[in-house]
C-alpha positions as CSV (number, residue, x, y, z in Angstrom):
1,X,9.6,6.9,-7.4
2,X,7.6,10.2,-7.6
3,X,4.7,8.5,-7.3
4,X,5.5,7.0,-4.4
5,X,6.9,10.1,-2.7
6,X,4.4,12.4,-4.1
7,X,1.7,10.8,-6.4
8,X,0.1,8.7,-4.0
9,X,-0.8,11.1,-1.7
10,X,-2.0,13.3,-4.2
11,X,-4.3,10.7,-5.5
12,X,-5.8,10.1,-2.6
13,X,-6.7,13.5,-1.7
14,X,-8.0,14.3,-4.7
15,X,-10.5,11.0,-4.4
16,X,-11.2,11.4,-1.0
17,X,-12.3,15.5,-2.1
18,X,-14.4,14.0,-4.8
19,X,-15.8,11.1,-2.4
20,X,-16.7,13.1,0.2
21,X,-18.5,15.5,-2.6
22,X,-20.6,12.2,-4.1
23,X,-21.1,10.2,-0.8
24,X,-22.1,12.3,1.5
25,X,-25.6,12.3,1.2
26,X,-25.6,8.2,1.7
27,X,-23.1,8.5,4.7
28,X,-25.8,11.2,6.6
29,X,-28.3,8.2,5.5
30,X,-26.6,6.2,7.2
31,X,-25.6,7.5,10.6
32,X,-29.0,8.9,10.8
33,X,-30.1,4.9,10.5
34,X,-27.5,3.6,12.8
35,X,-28.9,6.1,15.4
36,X,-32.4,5.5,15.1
37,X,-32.2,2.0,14.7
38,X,-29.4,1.3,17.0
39,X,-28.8,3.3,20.0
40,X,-25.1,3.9,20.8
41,X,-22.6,5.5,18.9
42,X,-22.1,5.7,14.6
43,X,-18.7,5.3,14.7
44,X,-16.5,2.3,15.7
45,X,-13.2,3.3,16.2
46,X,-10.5,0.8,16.9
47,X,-6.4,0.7,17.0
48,X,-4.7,-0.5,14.1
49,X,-1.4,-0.7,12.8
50,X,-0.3,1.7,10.4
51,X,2.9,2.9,8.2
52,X,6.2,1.6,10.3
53,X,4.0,-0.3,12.9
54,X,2.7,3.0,14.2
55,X,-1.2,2.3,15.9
56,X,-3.7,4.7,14.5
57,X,-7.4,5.0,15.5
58,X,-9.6,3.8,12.5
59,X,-13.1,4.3,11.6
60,X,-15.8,2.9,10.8
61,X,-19.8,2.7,10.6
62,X,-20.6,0.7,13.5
63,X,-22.1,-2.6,12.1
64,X,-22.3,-4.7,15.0
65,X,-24.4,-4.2,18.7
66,X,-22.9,-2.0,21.3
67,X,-19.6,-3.1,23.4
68,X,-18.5,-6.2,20.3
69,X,-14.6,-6.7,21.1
70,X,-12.2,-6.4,18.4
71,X,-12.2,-9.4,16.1
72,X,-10.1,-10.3,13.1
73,X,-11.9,-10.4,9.4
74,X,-11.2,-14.0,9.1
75,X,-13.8,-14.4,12.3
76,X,-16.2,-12.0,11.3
77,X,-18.9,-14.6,10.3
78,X,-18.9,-15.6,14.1
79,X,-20.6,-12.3,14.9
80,X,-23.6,-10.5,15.4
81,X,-24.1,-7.8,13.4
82,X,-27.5,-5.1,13.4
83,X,-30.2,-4.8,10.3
84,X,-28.5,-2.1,9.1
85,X,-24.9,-3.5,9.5
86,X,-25.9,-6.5,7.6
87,X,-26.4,-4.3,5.0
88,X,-23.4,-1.8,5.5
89,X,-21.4,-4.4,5.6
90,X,-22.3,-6.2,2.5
91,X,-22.2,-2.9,0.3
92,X,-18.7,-2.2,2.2
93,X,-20.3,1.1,3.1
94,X,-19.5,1.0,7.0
95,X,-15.8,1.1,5.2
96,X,-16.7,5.0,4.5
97,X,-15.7,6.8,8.1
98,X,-12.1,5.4,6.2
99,X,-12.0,8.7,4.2
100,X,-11.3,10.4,7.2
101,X,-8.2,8.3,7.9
102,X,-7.1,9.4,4.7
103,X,-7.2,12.7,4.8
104,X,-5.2,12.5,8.2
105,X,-2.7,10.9,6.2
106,X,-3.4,7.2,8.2
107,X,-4.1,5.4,5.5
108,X,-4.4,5.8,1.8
109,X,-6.8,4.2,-0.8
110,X,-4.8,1.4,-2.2
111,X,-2.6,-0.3,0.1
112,X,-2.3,-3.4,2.7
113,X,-5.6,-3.7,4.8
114,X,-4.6,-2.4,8.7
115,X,-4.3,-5.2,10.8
116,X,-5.2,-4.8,14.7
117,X,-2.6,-4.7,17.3
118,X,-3.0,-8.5,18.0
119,X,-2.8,-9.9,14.1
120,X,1.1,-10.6,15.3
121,X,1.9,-13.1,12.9
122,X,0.5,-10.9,9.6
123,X,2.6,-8.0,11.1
124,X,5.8,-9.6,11.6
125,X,5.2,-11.2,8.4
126,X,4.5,-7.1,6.5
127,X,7.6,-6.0,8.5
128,X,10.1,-8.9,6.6
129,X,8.4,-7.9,3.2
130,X,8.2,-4.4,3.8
131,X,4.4,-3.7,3.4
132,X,4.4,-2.0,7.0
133,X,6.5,1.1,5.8
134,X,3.2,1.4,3.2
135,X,0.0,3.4,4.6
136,X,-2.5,0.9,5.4
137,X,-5.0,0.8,2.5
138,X,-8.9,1.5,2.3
139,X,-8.4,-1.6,-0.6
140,X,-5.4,-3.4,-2.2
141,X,-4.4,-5.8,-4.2
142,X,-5.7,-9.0,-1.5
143,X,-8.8,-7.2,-0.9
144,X,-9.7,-7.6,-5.1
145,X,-8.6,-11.0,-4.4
146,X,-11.0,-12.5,-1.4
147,X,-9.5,-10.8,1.3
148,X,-12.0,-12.5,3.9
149,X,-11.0,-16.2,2.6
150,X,-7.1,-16.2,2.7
151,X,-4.6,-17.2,5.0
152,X,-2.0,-14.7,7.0
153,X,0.6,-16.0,4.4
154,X,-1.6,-15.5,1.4
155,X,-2.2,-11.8,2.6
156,X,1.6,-11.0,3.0
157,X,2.3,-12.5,-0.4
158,X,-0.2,-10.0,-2.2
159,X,1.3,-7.7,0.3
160,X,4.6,-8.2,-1.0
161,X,3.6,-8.8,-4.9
162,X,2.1,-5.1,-4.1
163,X,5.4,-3.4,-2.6
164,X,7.3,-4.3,-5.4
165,X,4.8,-3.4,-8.0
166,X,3.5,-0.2,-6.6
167,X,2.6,2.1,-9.4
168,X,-0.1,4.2,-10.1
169,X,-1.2,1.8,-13.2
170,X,-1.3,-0.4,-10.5
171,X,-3.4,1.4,-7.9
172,X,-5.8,2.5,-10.5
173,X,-6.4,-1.4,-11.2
174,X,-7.1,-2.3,-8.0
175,X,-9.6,0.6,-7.4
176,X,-11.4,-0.4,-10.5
177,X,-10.9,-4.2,-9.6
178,X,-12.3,-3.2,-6.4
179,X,-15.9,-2.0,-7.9
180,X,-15.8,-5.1,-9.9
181,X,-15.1,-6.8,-6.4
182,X,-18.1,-5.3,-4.8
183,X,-20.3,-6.1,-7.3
184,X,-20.2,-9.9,-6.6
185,X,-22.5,-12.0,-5.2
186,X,-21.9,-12.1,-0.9
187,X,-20.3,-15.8,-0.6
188,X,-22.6,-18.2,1.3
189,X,-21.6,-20.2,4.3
């Protein structure tokens, strides 16, 4: 219960500290790149909901060209995405800006991805199995587990599986199942 309360949050500052520390150099890289390359802003920022339903703005590296609407990450193979997105997006370093969120207290590292305003059916589904009174995670337990791939139902059900289950044991196996995660081949469609 501490943990929860108290631990958590601790965590996460600590790794975000120690993040920002490592990273930064790669996240200069590559805003510098998305503004040479691409013309328009770094950042995408987009409403999402967050702990008890509350919308947040979120960040990002912007991956995709100038004025994309807001589309769901089971769809995101439908869209166009810049050189340097392609690449951002495979390494899951436009996920960076996310830090940020973070530190605001938005979101913490390990919890259920934010969905956008219009993923009704995943929300109503996080509000009956209490994942929306969680902070919205940077990774969790479905990301480690093919996020991109899975139903609305499948999501809620590792949603749930990780509101009961919530420990830090269990948070530091999903951040080190997420490296092993990221180190797979992209899927081919």
């Amino acid at each position: 219960m501490i943990y929860r309360v108290v631990g958590k949050r601790c965590l996460d500052i600590i790794i975000v500290f120690i993040s920002v520390l490592l990273l930064s150099p790669i996240m200069i890289l590559i805003a510098l790149l998305i503004k040479f390359f691409d013309p328009g802003p770094i950042f995408f920022k987009q409403q999402r909901v967050g702990r008890n339903g509350v919308n947040f703005c979120f960040y990002k590296f912007r991956s995709m060209p100038v004025n994309t609407g807001n589309i769901p990450s089971d769809k995101i193979g439908k869209i166009k995405l810049t050189w340097i997105g392609r690449v951002i997006r495979r390494t899951n370093l436009d996920e960076l800006p996310q830090l940020l969120n973070i530190l605001k207290g938005d979101m913490s590292i390990v919890g259920p991805r934010p969905p956008i305003p219009n993923q009704l059916n995943l929300i109503e589904l996080r509000k009956s199995n209490g994942a929306i009174k969680l902070r919205p995670g940077l990774t969790g337990l479905a990301q480690i587990k093919a996020f991109d791939g899975m139903s609305v139902c499948e999501k809620a059900d590792y949603d749930e599986q990780y509101v009961k289950e919530l420990c830090f044991s269990i948070d530091i196996k999903i951040i080190l199942g997420t490296f092993t995660y990221l180190l797979k081949p992209p899927p081919v469609y």
